[in-house]
Structure formats: structure tokens, C-alpha cells
N, C-alpha and C positions, 0 to 999 in steps of 0.2 A: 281506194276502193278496188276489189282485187274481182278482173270480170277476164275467164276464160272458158275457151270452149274445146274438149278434147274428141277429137274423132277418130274413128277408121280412114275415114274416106271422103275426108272434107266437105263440100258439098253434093255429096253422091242423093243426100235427100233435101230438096229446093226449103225444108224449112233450116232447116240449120244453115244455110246462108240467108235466110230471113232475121232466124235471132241473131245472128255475127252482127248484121246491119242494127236490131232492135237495142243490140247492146252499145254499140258505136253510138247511138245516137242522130246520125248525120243525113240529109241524102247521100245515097250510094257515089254518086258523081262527084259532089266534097270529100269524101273520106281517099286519104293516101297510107297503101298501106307499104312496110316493112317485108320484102317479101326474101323468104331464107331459105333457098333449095339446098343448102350446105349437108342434109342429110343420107341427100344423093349420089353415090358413089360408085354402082355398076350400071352399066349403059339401060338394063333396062328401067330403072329406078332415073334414070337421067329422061329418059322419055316421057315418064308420066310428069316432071316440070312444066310445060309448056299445059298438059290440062291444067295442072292446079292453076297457072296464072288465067287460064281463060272462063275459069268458073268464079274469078275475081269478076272477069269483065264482063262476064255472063248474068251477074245479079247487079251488075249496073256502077260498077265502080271502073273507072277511067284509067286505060295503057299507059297513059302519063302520069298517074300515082301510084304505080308500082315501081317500087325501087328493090334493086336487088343486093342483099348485103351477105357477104359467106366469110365474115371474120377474116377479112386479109388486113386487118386497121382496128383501133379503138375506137367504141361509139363512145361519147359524150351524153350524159343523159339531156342536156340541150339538146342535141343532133336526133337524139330517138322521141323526143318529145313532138316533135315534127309530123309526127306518122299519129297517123288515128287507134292503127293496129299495126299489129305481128303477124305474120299468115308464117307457118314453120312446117314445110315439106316434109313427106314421110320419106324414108332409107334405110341407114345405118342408126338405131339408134347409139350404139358405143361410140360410133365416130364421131356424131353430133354432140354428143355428153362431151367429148374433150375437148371440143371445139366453145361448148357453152359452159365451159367451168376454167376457159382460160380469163376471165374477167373482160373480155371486150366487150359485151353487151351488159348494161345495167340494168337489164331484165327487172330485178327487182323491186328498183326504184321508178323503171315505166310502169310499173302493174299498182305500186302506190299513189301512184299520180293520176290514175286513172285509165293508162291504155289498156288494149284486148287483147288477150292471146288468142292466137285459134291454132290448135298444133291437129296436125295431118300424123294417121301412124309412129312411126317413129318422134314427131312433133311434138304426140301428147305424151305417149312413155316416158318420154323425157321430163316431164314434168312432176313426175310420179315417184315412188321407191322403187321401181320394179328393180333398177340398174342399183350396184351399191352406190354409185355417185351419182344418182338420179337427182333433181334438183328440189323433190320433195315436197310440190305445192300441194298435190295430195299425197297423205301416207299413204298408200296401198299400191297391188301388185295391178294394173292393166294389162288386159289380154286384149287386141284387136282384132281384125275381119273373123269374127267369130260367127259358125251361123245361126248360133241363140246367145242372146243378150241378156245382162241383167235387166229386172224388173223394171220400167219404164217409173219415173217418178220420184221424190225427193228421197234421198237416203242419208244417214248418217254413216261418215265414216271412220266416226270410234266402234262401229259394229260391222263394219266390210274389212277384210283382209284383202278382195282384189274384187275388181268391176273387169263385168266383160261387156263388150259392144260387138253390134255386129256394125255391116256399115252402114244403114241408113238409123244410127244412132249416134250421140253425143254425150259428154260430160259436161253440162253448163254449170260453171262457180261463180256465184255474185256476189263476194264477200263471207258471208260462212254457208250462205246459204248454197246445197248441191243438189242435181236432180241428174238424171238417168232424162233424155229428151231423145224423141222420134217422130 
């Protein structure tokens, strides 16, 4: 069951860390998440790190279930099963695409399993075609911190060539089903 959530601005709007939580299933205080600033690469993109973790802790999920992984090692899909979610910091996205197409993370095999992705900025492009080696969970092109968003509500996207968000929007995926959420 493939459940992700693509944003600008991760929880910049308190509902889209509602569904992250809706999706997880868990209380906030059980769930440990996967936390990857690995996208992070000039100091000021290093700075917004420390918000993204504290809008984990800010919807109720515990300093002690964030674990912090930026691909210096292979994960085991044992090892990522462990984690409720993925939280994937916004940056670089080209950097992060080399870094997630060297096969350390079996990404793929969490999201079959049933974990959540939540990608930040760069986070979620990545998941996308925008990049030629984007990871392709949706085909199309994403534009983020836009300041008009595509239409709020479920879309098909054999008929979108590219979703724009702005930042108190998301891309929620819950197996084929996709919606535009704000």
C-alpha cells in the first residue's frame, strides 16, 4: 500500500501534519520516523533542518523517534521497516536524486510494505519525473512554493503533465488514489 504526501513546506499548514499522522495510523508519541536532511547542502538550506525536525515534534511525535539517516551506509529493508515514516528535507534536489538512486535506501520496498513518505521541497520532486532520474512515483512535472496552486481535490494523472502547490498545499497518494489537499 503505497501512502505519500508531497509538499512545499511540510507542515507550514497544521493539516497536512494531521494527515501524515491520519496516514501513519498511530499516536504521534509511537510513530519513529526516518528523518533525511541529506538534501541540504548550502548553509542556508542547512538552517531550515532543525525546523523541519521540530514540526515532527510540534504534532506530537517524540525527539527520540527521529532518527537521522543521509546515506553514509546501506539500509536493510529490516532496518527501514523499523520507522513508521520517511520525513525527506527540502534542498538540492539533483543531489538528493544521486544520493537516492545509489540503492542504499529500499524505498520501494518500504512504500510496499506499507510505510509513508512525506517529502519536503526537494523531498517531493524527487519523487516525481521533473528530474530525468527522478524516482517516478508520480509521472509529472512539480513546481513548488508557487503562489497559486493547482485546483484543490482528486486529480488524475494520465491528464496532468505537472502539479503546482503552493505551500500550505500537498500531494496525498494512497495507492492509486491522488488529490491536491490544503
Amino acid at each position: 500500500m503505497k501512502k505519500l504526501i508531497l509538499s512545499s513546506s511540510g507542515f507550514d499548514n497544521r493539516k497536512i501534519g494531521d494527515k501524515f499522522i491520519e496516514l501513519i495510523g498511530m499516536k504521534p508519541n509511537m510513530i519513529k520516523v526516518l528523518f533525511i536532511p541529506t538534501a541540504a547542502v548550502t548553509e542556508s538550506q542547512k538552517n531550515i533542518i532543525p525546523l523541519c525536525k521540530n514540526e515532527l515534534i510540534d504534532i506530537g511525535i517524540e525527539e527520540c523517534h527521529i532518527t537521522s539517516y543521509d546515506f553514509e551506509e546501506p539500509m536493510t529493508i529490516d532496518e527501514m521497516m523499523k520507522f513508521d515514516a520517511v520525513y525527506v528535507c527540502g534542498g538540492s534536489t539533483t543531489f538528493l536524486l544521486e544520493k537516492m538512486n545509489n540503492g542504499y535506501l529500499p524505498l520501494a520496498n518500504y512504500l510496499n510494505h506499507g510505510g509513508v513518505y512525506l517529502g519536503v521541497s526537494a523531498g517531493s520532486i524527487a519523487l516525481t519525473t521533473t528530474h530525468e532520474n527522478g524516482l517516478g512515483y508520480i509521472d509529472c512535472h512539480l513546481k513548488v512554493h508557487q503562489q497559486k496552486g493547482s485546483p484543490n481535490g482528486s486529480i488524475d494523472l494520465n491528464q496532468v503533465n505537472t502539479i503546482v502547490l503552493t505551500d500550505d498545499q500537498a500531494i496525498v497518494i494512497v495507492n492509486k488514489s491522488v488529490q491536491i489537499f490544503q
